[in-house]
Every structure is written in structure tokens, then in C-alpha cells.
N, C-alpha and C positions, 0 to 999 in steps of 0.2 A: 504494500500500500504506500500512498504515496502522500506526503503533505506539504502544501503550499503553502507557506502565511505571507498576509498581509496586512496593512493596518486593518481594513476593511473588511475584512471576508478570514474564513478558516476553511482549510481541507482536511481530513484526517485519513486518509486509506491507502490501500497498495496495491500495485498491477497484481495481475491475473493468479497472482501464488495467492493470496489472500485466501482463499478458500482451500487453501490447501491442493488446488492442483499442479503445483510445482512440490514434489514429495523431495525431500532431502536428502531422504534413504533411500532412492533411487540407485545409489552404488551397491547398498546390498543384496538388489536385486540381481545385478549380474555377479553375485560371487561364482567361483567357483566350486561346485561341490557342495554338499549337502553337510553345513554347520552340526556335529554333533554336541552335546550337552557332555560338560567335563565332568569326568568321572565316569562316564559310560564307555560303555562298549560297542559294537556291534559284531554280530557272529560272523558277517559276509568277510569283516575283511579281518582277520588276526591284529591287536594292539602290536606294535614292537615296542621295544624298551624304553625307546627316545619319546616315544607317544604315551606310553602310560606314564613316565617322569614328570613330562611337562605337562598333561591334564592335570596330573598330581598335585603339581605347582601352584597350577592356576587356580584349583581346589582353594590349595592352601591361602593364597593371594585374596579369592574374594571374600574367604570368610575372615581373616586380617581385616579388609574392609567393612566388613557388614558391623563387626565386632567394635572396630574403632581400637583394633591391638596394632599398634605403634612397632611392635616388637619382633612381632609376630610376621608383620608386613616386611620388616626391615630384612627379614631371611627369607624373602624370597627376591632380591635384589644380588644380583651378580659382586661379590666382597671384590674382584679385582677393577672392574670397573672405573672409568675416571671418576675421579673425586665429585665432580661437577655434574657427571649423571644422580650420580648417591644425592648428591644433596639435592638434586630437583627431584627425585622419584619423596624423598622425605616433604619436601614444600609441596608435591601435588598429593600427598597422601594428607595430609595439615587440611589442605585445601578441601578435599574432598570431605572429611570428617565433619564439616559444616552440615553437609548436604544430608537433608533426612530421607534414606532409601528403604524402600519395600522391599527389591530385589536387586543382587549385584551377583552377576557370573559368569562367566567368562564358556565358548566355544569354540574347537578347533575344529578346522578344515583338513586330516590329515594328509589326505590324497594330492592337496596344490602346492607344494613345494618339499622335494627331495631336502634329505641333509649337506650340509654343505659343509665337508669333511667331517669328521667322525664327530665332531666338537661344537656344533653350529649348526643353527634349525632357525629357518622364517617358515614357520607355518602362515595360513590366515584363519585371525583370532577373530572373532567378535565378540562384543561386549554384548550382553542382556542386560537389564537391567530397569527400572522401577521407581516413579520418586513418591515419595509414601505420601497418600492422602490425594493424589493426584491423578497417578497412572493405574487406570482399571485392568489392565493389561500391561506387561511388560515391552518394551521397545529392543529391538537389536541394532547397533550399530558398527561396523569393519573399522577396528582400530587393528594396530601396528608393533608386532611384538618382535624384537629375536632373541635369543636363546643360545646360552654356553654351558655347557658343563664344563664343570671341574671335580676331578675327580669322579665320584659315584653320583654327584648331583646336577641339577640345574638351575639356571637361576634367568631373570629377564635380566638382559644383557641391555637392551634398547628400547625409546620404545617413539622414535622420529621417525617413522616414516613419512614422507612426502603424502599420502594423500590418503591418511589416515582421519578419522575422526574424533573432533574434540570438542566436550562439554568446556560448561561456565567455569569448573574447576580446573585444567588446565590454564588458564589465561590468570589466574593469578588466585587469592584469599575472597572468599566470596562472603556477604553478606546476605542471610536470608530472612526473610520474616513471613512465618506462616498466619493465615486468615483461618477465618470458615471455611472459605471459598476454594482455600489454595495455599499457591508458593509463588510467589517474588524472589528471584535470584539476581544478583548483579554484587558489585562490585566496593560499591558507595553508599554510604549508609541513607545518605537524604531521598536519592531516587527512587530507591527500594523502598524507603517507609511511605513517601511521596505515593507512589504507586499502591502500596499495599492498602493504605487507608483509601481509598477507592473499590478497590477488585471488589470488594461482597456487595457493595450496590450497585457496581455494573452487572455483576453475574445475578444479582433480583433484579431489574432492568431486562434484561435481556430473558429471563425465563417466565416473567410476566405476560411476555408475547410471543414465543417460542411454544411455552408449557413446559413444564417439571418433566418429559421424560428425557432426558438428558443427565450424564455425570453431574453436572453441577460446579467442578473442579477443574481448576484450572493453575496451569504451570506460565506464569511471566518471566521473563529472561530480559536484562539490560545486559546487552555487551558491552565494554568498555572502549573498544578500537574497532577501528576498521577490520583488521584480521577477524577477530572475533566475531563483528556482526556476518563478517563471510562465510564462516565455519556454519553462524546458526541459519543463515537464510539464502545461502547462494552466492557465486561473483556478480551474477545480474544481476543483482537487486541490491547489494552489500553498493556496487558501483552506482545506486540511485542517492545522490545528494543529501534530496530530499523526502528519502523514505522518511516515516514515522513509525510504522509498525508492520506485520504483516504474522496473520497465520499460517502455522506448518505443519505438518506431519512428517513420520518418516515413511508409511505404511497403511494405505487407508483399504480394507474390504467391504463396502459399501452392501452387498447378498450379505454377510455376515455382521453386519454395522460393527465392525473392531473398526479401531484406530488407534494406532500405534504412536506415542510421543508426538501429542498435540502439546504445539508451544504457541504463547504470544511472543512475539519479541517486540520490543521496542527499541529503536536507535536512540542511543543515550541521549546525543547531542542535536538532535531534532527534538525531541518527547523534554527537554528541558525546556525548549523555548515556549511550549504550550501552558496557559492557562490553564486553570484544576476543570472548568466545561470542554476546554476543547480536551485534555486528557479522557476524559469522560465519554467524550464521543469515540474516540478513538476506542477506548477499550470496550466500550458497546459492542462497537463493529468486529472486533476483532473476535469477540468472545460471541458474537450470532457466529460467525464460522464457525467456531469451536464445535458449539452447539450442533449446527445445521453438518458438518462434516461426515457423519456416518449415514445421510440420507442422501448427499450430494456427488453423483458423480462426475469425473472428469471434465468429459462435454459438455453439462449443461449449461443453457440461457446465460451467458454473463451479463447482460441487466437483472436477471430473475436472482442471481446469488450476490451481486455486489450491491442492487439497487436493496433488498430488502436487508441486507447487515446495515447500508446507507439510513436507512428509515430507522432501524432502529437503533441505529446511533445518536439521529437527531431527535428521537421520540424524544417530547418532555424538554427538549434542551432551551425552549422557548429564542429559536432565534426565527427568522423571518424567513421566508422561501427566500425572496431575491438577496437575504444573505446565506443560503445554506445554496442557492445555486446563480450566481452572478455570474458566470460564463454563459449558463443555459438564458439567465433574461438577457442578456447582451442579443447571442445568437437569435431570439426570438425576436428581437428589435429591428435586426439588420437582412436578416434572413429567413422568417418566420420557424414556424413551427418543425420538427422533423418529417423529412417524407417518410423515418421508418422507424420501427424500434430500433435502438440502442443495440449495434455488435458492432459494425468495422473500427469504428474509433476505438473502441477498447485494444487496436491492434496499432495505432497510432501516436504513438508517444505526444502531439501536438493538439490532438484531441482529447485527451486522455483523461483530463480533468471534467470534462465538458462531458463524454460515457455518461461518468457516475454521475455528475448531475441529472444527465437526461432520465438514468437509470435509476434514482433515489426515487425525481418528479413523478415516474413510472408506477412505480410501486407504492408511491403516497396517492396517487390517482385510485390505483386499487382497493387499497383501504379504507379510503371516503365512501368509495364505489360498493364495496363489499362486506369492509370489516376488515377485522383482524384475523380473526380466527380463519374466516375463507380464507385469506390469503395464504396464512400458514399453509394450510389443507393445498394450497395448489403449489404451494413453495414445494411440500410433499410429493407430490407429484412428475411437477414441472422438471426439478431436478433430478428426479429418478431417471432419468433419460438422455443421450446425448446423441439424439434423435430429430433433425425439425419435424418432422411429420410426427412423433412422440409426443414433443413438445406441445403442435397444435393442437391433437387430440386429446391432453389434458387440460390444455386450459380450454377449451370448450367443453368440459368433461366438467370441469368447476364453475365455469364463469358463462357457461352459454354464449360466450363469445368465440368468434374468428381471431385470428391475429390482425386482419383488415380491419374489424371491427374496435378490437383491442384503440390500434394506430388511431381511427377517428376519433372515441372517442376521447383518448389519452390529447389530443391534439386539439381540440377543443376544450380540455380542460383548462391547458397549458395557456389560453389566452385569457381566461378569467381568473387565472393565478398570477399571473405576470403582467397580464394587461397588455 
């Protein structure tokens, strides 16, 4: 999502990931080989030595973690190791002991990488793992291990790989503060509280008009740096200026409504420059995705998933249409009304602002038109599909309308809201 300020006016949202169709976890998708659970076995293929040592390890490793044993952790760290790794594996162990987890544990992939002489093993590892109060399911993500023995043992020797995955913990001492609601993670004491003293009435805000069958819980992350906001949200969108926030996933099955490591992220240094309403709007929107993510798939309508997080971002926030949408009354000045709904400009960096406008208008049109609840009910729908012929058949399925018809009368609306 993307946000603009100015004196004048506030934007609060983010391109097309917003909804989570840009998944993060997308690299775990193409691992290789089928991640086994440490500690385990399987019969098809015989464990060898070096494989059951280092499941062994890694055993030993997350439960060091889970436990918060300081000690316990430290011996499964390579003793010959430069000094320099030793002391960062202790500062990101420091680090992570913050973080309150559900589940932490580690799989290997034994099949993707041979040993590399007798002494030395890169398998691919991934992490499981869980944050307590938050994650209804646990998430996996392909982090970056190697491995030496010495002597009869093994130990993690590294753990830099280039294009490995890395949590809030990595990036430095985190501060967290738990709600009702949730987890606020980041870095700095004031953003994180800043934030946290919001989330339970965005997240009543937003299930007000949703409805209650939903987690409820939600995970917010402030990165501290550019690297950092890259890690949690991509290079194309980490390189957007002027993001403000944006929902993610790592993992979403939509037939099964799992979803896997639903985050809000916010950019520290935009999400500072906001007012406590525009933060408000923002986390609105951000946390309808949240919400709306296990019924919403990939393809569907992006005015139908941006315009209704839009709405209920600005529900309540009492500002004015022609300041919740001053591109969209500009355009209707100079250019009248839309010949269509809201898609190609959402592909438009130069339009992009102007979408969600048109797509907020859209879906506030519907609500006066129908209600709330309808709307949900086709939100339901609408987005089960990434389908146009899907599509029209549900919203005619709820609304008794066309999409021709939708267009009229949405465009008629638009001149006695705007004038």
C-alpha cells in the first residue's frame, strides 16, 4: 500500500500485495524436496549419520529456543568458529528471546545438497514456527544453515546465506508489546506503543463490519531500515518511497481458509509522519485484509478487495468524500465520470492513487445502495473467484445487478457526491 501526504488530503494503502497477493513465501514454494520434520524419519530413504546428527542438533537448537536456555543454545554453535559469528548467533539469540512463540523448529531437506567433504553439510533448512496469540497455524520459512563437525559432533557453523530468510529478530533487539488483539514488533519503543495503543480498536473497527468469524489477531511488524522493510515485504514495494503499510502472507489456501504468517507491516518512516486518524485508517485497511485473506483469492476484482479495506478504513473517520478522494473529484471535474469500473489503473503507477479512490467511491456507493452486511455477503463471493464471468455472476447473484448496471448507476452516484 501506498501513502501520499499532503497538507490537504491523506492516502493510506498499498499496491496490489495489500491483500496479500504478492505471498513472501513464495521461495518456499519452489524448494526442493519435500521438508521433513526434525527428528523424524522416513522409511523410503535410510537417515545416514550426518543427517541424524544435525536433525539432532537442530532438535537441540529449537528447544534452547522455545526454553529461553542461553546455554543450552550456546552448544549448538560451532566452538571454533570466528569470534564474530559467536557473538552475533548470542545477540540474535538475546534478540529473539523477546519474541513470544507458540512454535519454533527447524526442517531439513536431506536429498538437496550432498556433503561437502567429510566435515561440511548445506543442507536446506527451514524454519516452522509460530508467534503465540497470533498464529492459528504455524508458518515455514527457507532460512540458511551450514554445518561442521568436529570430532563426533556438529554444530551450525553459518548461518549468511544470501537469500535466506529473516525475521524482526535478526535486524537487531526488538521491542514488543502485546494487546488483546495481538503483537506489535519493531525496534523502538515509541512506534511500537504508538501502534499498539490503536490495534484492538482497529481490529473492533474492522470486525464490526466484517463479523466475528475471523482470528481476531493480528501480528504488526515496524522494520527499522530499508533492508529490513525488504526482507518483510519484497524489493518492489520495500523500493516504494512512499509505502505506508501493506498486508502479507507467506502461504494462503483459500478451499482450506489456512493462512500462513499474516503480517501488517508498517514503514517506520512513513507511518511516523501520520496523524493517530490517518494511522487508524491505515491499520483499518490493512487488518480488512487480514480478515478478508482466507476468502480472497489471487485474481479477484481489485476495486472489490482494495475499494472495500478502503471503506472500511475510512468508516467513522469522519472526513469528507472530496477529502478521502481529491484525485477522483479532480478527475470528475475535468473528465467526468469513469466509462468503467476500476482495474487498469491499479496497473499504473500514475493512476494508482486515483484506483483506490474510484474503488473506495465504488464500494461506499454499494453500501448506501445495499448495506453493509450485502456487501460483505458479495465481498464473499465476489472474491471467491478470479473469474470475470465468476465475478458477474455473483454480483448479480447478490445485487441483481449487471456490471453495466453496477457502472450506471455507480456513475450517477459519483455526480451527487462530488457534484
Amino acid at each position: 500500500m501506498r501513502s501520499v501526504l499532503s497538507a490537504g488530503s491523506f492516502r493510506g494503502w498499498l499496491a496490489a500485495a495489500a491483500s496479500g497477493a504478492v505471498l513472501i513465501g513464495m521461495t518456499l514454494v519452489g524448494l526442493p524436496g519435500t521438508p521433513r520434520n526434525v527428528g523424524q524419519t522416513q522409511s523410503a530413504a535410510p537417515e545416514s549419520a550426518h543427517e541424524y546428527a544435525v536433525r539432532q542438533l537442530l532438535a537441540q537448537r529449537a528447544a534452547a529456543i522455545r526454553s529461553g536456555d542461553a546455554a543450552a543454545f550456546a552448544t549448538t554453535v560451532d566452538p571454533l568458529a570466528p569470534a564474530e559469528f559467536q557473538q552475533r548467533q548470542q545477540e540474535w539469540f538475546r534478540n529473539l528471546a523477546a519474541i513470544p512463540l507458540a512454535e519454533w523448529s527447524y526442517e531439513v531437506d536431506a536429498t538437496a545438497e550432498p556433503l561437502l567433504g567429510d566435515d561440511t553439510w548445506e543442507p536446506v533448512v527451514s524454519l516452522r514456527y509460530a508467534l503465540s496469540g497470533v498464529d492459528s497455524v504455524p508458518t515455514t520459512r527457507r532460512i540458511e544453515h551450514s554445518f561442521v563437525r568436529r570430532g563426533n559432533s556438529w554444530y551450525v557453523a553459518d548461518d549468511a546465506g544470501e537469500h535466506r530468510w529473516r525475521g524482526p529478530w535478526d535486524f537487531g533487539p526488538c521491542h514488543v508489546v502485546r494487546t488483546a488483539g495481538g503483537l506489535v514488533i519493531g525496534h523502538r519503543r515509541e512506534p511500537v506503543e504508538r501502534v499498539a495503543r490503536q490495534l484492538d480498536a482497529a481490529i473492533r473497527d474492522v470486525t464490526r463490519v466484517w463479523g466475528p468469524g475471523w482470528a481476531q489477531q493480528v501480528g504488526v511488524l515496524i522494520p527499522e531500515s530499508r533492508e529490513e522493510l525488504r526482507s518483510m515485504v519484497g524489493p518492489e514495494f520495500a523500493a516504494e518511497a512512499g509505502i505506508a503499510a501493506v498486508a502479507v502472507a507467506d502461504r494462503v489456501d483459500t478451499a482450506a481458509r489456512r493462512v500462513e504468517g499474516p503480517r501488517v507491516v508498517l514503514n517506520l518512516r512513513t507511518a511516523t509522519e501520520l496523524s493517530d486518524a490517518a494511522l487508524a485508517v491505515v491499520l483499518r485497511h490493512e487488518i480488512t485484509h487480514i480478515a478478508a485473506r482466507p476468502y480472497t483469492v489471487d485474481g479477484a476484482p481489485m476495486w472489490l478487495r482494495e475499494g472495500f479495506a478502503d471503506y472500511v478504513g475510512y468508516r467513522d473517520s469522519g472526513m469528507a468524500p472530496r477529502d478521502i478522494a481529491p484525485d477522483l473529484t479532480r478527475e470528475l471535474r475535468i473528465s467526468g465520470p469513469p466509462t468503467e469500473l476500476p482495474a487498469a489503473d491499479f496497473h499504473r503507477a500514475a493512476r494508482l492513487d486515483l484506483a483506490y479512490q474510484q474503488s473506495w467511491s465504488l464500494v461506499r456507493h454499494l453500501v448506501e445502495r445495499f448495506g453493509e452486511q450485502r456487501v460483505v455477503s458479495l465481498y464473499h463471493r465476489v472474491a471467491a473467484t478470479d473469474s470475470p464471468a465468476g465475478a458477474e455472476a455473483a454480483l448479480h447473484a447478490e445485487t441483481g445487478l449487471t456490471t453495466a448496471q453496477l457502472h450506471a448507476e455507480w456513475a450517477r452516484s459519483l455526480r451527487e457526491t462530488f457534484g
